[in-house]
N, CA, C and O of each residue as an XYZ file, in Angstrom:
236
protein
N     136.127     83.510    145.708
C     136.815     82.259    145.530
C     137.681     81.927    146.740
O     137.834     80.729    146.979
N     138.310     82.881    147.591
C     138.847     82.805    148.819
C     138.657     82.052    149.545
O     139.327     81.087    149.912
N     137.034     82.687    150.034
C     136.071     82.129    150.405
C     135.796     80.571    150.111
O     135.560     79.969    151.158
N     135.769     79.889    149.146
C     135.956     78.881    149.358
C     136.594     77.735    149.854
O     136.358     76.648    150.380
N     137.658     78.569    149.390
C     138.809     78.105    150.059
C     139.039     77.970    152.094
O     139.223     76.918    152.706
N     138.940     79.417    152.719
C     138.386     79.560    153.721
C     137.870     78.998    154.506
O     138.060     78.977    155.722
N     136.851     78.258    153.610
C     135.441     77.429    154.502
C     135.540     76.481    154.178
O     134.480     75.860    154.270
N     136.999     75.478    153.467
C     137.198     74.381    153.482
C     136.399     73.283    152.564
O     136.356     72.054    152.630
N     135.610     74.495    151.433
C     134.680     74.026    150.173
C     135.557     73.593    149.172
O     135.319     72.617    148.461
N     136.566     74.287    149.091
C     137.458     73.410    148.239
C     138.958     73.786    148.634
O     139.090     74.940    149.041
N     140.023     73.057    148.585
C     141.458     73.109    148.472
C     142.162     74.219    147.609
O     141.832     74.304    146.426
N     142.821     74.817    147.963
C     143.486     75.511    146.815
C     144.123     74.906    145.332
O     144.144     75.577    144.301
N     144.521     73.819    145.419
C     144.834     73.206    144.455
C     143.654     72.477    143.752
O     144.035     71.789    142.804
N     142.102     72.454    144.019
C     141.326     72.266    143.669
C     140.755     73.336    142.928
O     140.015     73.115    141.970
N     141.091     74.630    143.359
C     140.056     75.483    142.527
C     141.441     76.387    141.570
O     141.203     77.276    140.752
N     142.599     75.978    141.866
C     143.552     76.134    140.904
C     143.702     75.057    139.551
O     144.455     75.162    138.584
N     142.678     73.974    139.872
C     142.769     72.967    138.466
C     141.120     73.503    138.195
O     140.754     72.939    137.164
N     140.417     74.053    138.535
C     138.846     74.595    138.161
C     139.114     75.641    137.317
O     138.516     75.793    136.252
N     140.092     76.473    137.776
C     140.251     77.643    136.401
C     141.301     76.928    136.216
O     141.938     77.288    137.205
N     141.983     76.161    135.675
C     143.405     75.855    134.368
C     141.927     75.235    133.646
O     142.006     75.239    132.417
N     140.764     74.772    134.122
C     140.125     73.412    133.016
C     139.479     75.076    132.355
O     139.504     75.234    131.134
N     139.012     76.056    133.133
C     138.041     76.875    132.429
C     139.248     77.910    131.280
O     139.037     78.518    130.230
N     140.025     77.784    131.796
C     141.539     78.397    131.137
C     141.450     78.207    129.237
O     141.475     78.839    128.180
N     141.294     76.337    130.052
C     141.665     75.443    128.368
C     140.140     75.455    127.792
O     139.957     75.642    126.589
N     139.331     75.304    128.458
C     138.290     75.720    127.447
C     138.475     76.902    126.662
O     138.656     77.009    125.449
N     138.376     78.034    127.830
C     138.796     79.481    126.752
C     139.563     79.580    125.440
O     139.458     80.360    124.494
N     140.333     78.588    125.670
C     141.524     78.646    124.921
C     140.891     77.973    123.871
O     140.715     78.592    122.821
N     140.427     76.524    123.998
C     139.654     76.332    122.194
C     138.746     76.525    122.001
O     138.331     76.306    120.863
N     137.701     77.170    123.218
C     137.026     78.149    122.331
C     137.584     79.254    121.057
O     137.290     79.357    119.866
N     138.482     79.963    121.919
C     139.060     81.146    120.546
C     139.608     79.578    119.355
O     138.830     79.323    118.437
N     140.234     79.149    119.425
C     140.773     78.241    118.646
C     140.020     77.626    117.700
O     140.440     77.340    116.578
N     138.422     77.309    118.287
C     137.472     76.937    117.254
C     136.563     78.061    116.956
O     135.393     77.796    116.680
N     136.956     79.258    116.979
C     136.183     80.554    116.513
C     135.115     80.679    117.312
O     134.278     81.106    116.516
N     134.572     80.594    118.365
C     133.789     80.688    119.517
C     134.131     81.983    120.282
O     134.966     81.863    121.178
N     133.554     83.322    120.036
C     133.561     84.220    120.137
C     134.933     84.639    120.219
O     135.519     84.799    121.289
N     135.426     84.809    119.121
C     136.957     85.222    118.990
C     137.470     86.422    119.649
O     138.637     86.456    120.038
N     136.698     87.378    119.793
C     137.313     88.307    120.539
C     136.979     88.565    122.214
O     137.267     89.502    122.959
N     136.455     87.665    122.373
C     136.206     87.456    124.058
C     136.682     86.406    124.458
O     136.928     86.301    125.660
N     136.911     85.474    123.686
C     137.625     84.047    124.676
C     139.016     84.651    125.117
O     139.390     84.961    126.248
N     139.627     84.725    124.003
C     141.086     85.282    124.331
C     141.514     86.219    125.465
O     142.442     85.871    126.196
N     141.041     87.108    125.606
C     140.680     87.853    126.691
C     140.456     87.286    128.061
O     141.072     87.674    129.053
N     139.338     86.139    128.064
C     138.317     85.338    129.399
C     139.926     84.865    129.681
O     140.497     85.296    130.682
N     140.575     84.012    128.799
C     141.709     83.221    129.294
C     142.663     83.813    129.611
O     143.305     83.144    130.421
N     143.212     84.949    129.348
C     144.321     85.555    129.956
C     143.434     85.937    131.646
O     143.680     85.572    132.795
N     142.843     86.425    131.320
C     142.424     87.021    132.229
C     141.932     85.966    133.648
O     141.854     86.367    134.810
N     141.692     84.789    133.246
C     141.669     83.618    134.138
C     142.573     83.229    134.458
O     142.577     82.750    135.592
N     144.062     83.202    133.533
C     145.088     82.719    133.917
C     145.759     83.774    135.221
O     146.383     83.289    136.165
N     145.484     85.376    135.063
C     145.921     86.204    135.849
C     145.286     85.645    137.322
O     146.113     85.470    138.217
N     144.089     85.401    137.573
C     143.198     85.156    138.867
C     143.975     84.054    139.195
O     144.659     84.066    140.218
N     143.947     82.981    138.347
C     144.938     81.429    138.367
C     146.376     82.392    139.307
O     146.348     82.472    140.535
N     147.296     82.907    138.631
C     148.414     82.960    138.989
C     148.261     83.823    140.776
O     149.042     83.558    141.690
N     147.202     84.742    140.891
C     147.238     85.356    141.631
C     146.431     84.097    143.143
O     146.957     84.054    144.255
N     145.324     83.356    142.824
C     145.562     82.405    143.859
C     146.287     81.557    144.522
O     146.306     81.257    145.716
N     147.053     81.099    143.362
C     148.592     80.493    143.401
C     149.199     80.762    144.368
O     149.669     79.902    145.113
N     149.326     82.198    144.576
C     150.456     82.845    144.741
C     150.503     83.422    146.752
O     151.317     83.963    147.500
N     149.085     82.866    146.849
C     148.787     83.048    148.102
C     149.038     81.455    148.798
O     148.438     80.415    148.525
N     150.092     81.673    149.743
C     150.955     80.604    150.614
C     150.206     80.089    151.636
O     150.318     79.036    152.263
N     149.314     81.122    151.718
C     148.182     80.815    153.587
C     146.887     80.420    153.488
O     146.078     80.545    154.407
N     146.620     79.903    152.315
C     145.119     80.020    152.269
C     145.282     78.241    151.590
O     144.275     77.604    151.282
């Protein structure tokens, strides 16, 4: 995903609203019972990648 970033394929704030949208899917997925014990999981776990691209100032 760096990499995209990198090579000017997308903005950081572009692929930081690509996982919040895949985030909120996750999220009603579990919400509408759509594999309940893996969505919950996908979304934390997207939100961690989310926070950790964020969090890079240079890219």
């Amino acid at each position: 995903m760096i990499a995209l970033i990198e090579h000017n394929v997308l903005t950081k704030m572009q692929l930081v609203e690509a996982i919040d949208t895949a985030i909120s899917t996750k999220r009603k997925m579990a919400e509408d019972g759509q594999d309940p014990e893996v969505s919950p999981i996908a979304a934390g776990l997207l939100a961690a990648l989310q926070t950790s691209i964020a969090s890079f100032a240079n890219i």
